[in-house]
C-alpha positions as CSV (number, residue, x, y, z in Angstrom):
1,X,116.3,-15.0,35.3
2,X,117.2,-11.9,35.7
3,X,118.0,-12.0,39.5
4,X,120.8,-14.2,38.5
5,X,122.1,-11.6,35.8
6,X,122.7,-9.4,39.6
7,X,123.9,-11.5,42.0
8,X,126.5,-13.3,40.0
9,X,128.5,-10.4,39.4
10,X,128.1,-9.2,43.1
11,X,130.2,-11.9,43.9
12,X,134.0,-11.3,43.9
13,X,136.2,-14.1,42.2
14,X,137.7,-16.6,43.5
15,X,140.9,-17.5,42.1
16,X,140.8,-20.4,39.8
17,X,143.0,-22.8,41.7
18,X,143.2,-23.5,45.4
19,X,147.1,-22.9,45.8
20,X,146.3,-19.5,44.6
21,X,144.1,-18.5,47.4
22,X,145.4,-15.8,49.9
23,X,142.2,-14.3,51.4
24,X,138.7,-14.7,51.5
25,X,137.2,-11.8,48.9
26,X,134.0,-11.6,51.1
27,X,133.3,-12.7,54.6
28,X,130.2,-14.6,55.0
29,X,128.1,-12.2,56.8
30,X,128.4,-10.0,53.1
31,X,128.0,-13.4,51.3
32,X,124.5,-14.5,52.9
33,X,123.4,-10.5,52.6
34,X,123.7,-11.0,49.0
35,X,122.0,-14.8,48.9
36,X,118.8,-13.0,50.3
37,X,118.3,-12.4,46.8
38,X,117.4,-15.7,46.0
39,X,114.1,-16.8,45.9
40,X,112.8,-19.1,49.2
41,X,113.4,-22.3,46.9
42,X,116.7,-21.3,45.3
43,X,117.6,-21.0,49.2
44,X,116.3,-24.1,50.0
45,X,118.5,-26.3,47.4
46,X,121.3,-24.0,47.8
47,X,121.2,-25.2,52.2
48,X,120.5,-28.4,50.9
49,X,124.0,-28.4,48.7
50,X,125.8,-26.8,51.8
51,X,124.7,-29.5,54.1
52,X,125.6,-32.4,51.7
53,X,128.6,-30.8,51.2
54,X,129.7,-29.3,54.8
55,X,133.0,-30.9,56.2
56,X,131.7,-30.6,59.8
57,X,128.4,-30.9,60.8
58,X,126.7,-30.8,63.6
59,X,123.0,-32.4,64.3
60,X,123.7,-36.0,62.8
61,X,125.8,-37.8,65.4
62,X,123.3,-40.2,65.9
63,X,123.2,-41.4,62.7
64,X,124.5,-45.2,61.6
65,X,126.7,-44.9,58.7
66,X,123.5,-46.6,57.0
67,X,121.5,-43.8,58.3
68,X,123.5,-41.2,57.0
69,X,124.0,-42.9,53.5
70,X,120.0,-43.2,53.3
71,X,119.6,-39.4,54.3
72,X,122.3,-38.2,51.4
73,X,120.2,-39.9,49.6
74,X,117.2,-38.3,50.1
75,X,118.7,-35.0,50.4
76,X,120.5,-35.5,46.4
77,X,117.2,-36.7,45.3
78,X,116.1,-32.9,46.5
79,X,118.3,-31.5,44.1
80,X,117.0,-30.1,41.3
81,X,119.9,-29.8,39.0
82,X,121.2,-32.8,37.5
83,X,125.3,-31.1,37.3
84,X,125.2,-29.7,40.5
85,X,123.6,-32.8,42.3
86,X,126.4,-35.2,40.5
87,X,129.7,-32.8,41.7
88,X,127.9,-33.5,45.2
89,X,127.6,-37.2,44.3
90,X,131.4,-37.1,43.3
91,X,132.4,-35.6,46.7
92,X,130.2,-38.3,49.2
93,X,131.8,-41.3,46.3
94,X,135.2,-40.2,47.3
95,X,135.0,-40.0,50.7
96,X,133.0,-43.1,50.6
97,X,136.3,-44.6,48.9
98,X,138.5,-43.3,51.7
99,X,136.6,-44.0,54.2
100,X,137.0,-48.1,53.1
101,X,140.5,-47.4,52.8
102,X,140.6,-46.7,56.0
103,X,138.1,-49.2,57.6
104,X,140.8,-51.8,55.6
105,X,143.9,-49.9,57.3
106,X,142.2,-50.2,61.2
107,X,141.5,-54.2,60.3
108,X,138.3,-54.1,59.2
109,X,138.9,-58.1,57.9
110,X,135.8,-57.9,55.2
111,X,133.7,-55.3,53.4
112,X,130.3,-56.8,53.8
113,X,129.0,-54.0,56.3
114,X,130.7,-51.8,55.0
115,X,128.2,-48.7,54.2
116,X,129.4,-45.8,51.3
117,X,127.6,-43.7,49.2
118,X,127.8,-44.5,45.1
119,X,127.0,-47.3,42.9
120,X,129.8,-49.0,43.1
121,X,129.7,-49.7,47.0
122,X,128.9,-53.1,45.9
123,X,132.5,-53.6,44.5
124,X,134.0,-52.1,47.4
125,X,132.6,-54.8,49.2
126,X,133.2,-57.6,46.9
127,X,137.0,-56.8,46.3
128,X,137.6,-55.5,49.6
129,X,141.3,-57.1,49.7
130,X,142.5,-55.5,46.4
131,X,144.4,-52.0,47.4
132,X,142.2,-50.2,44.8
133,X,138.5,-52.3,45.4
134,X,139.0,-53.0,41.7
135,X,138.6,-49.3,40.7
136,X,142.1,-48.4,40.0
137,X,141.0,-47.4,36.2
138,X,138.1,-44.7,37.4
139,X,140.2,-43.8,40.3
140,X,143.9,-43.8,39.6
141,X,144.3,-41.9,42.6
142,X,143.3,-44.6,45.1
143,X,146.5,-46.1,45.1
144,X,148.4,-43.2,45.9
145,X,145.6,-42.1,48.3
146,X,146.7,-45.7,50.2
147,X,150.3,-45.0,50.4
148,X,149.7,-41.5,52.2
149,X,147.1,-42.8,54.5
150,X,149.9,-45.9,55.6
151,X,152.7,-43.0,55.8
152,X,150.3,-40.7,58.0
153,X,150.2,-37.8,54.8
154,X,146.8,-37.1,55.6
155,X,147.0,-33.2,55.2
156,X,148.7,-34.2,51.8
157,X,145.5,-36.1,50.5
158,X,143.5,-33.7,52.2
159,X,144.7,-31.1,49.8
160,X,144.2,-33.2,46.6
161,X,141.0,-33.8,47.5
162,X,140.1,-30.1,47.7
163,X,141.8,-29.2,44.5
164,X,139.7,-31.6,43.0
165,X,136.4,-30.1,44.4
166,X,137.8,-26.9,43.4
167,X,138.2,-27.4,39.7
168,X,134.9,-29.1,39.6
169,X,133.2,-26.6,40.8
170,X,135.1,-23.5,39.0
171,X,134.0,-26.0,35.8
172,X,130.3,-25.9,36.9
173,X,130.4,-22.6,37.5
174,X,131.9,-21.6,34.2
175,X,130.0,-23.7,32.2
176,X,126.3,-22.9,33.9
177,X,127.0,-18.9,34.4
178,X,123.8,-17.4,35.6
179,X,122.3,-19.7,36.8
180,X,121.0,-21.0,40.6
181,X,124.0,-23.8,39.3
182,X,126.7,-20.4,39.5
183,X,125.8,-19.0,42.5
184,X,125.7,-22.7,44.7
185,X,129.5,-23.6,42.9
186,X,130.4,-20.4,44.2
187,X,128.8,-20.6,47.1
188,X,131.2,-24.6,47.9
189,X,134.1,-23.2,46.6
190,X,133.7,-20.1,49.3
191,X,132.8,-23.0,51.7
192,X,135.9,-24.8,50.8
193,X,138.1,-21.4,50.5
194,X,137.2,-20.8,54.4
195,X,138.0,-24.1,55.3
196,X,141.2,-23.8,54.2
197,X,142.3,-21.2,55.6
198,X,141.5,-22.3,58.9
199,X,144.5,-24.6,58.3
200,X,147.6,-23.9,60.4
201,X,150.1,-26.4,60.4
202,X,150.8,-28.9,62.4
203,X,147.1,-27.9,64.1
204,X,145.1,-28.9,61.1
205,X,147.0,-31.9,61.1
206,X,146.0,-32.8,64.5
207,X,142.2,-31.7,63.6
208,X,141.9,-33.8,61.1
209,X,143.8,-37.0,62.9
210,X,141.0,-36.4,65.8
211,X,138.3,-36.8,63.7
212,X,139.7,-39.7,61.8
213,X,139.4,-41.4,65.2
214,X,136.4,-40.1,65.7
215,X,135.5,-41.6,62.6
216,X,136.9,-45.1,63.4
217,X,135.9,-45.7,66.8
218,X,134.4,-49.0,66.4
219,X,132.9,-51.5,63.3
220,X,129.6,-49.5,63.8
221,X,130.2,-45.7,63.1
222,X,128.2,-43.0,64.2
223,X,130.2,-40.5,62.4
224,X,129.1,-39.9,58.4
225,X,131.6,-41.8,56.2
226,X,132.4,-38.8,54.6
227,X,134.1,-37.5,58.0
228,X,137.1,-39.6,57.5
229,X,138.8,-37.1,55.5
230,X,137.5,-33.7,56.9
231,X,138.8,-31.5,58.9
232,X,132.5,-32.3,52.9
């Protein structure tokens, strides 16, 4: 289409990895002046990406963890583009893999009830006792991931989980360029590029912390399991 041959170079570059980021190139106010472009249903999936995607919402506090898992569900199933919808899938599996790890951590004795996102919740539950859940070969990560949550690194692990978002969507981008899939990768990665520089030290540490506890505070959440690691 050839609205996508204009917008996508109306957006300024983002640099291609996370520790390279100074500065925003465009505040949001120019961003969404340029998404008017879009068509009403490009709109539409690119909100719907945000949302899934947003590391603090506002609107869902009332949901169960099972509520929230069913509604990701329907909002992914809204997605029209198979890549795009599965780096969203990635993001809510990870956090969904955190967030066990630290159910487990605040003695959560059994993963029955426990409520993630993913197709392999059901082996979360089953090996609920094992540091990895069994997925130590599709998620090497997970056991480093354990040893910062125990040692309080949670800005560390924070930050490798950004840098992954990052190169997964500077890889959708590249490999879907003008295209709706372009312009909503460039569109998380600005989303994640603001977030982090809203980081300040020892703050950010203490605004994530708070809504860790938020996200613990009690067996039956009311906080979306992908809170436990934003400060999504």
């Amino acid at each position: 289409m050839s609205l996508y041959y204009t917008l996508v170079p109306a957006l300024p570059a983002l640099p291609p990895s996370m520790s390279q980021l100074k500065e925003l190139p465009i505040s949001v106010l120019q961003l969404e002046q340029r998404l008017t472009m879009l068509s009403e249903d490009d709109r539409a999936v690119l909100e719907r990406a945000l949302r899934l995607f947003q590391r603090e919402r506002s609107g869902d506090e009332g949901f169960s963890d099972r509520d929230e898992v069913l509604h990701w569900q329907q909002e992914l199933a809204a997605i029209p583009d198979k890549p795009l919808r599965r780096v969203l899938e990635e993001n809510l599996e990870w956090r969904s893999l955190i967030a066990a790890q630290r159910y487990r951590l605040a003695g959560q004795a059994e993963g029955g009830s426990f409520q993630g996102y993913g197709r392999r919740v059901w082996i979360i539950k089953r090996d609920w006792q094992q540091p990895d859940f069994g997925l130590g070969r599709r998620y090497p990560w997970l056991i480093e991931s354990l040893a910062q949550l125990k040692q309080g690194q949670c800005l560390e692990l924070e930050q490798q989980i950004l840098e992954r978002l990052w190169r997964k969507l500077r890889l959708l981008e590249q490999s879907h360029p003008f295209t709706l899939m372009a312009i909503a990768a460039y569109r998380l990665r600005w989303s994640l590029a603001e977030y982090r520089l809203r980081w300040q030290g020892d703050a950010a540490q203490t605004h994530f912390s708070q809504l860790v506890d938020r996200a613990l505070s009690g067996l039956e959440l009311d906080e979306p399991v992908d809170a436990v690691t934003e400060a999504g």
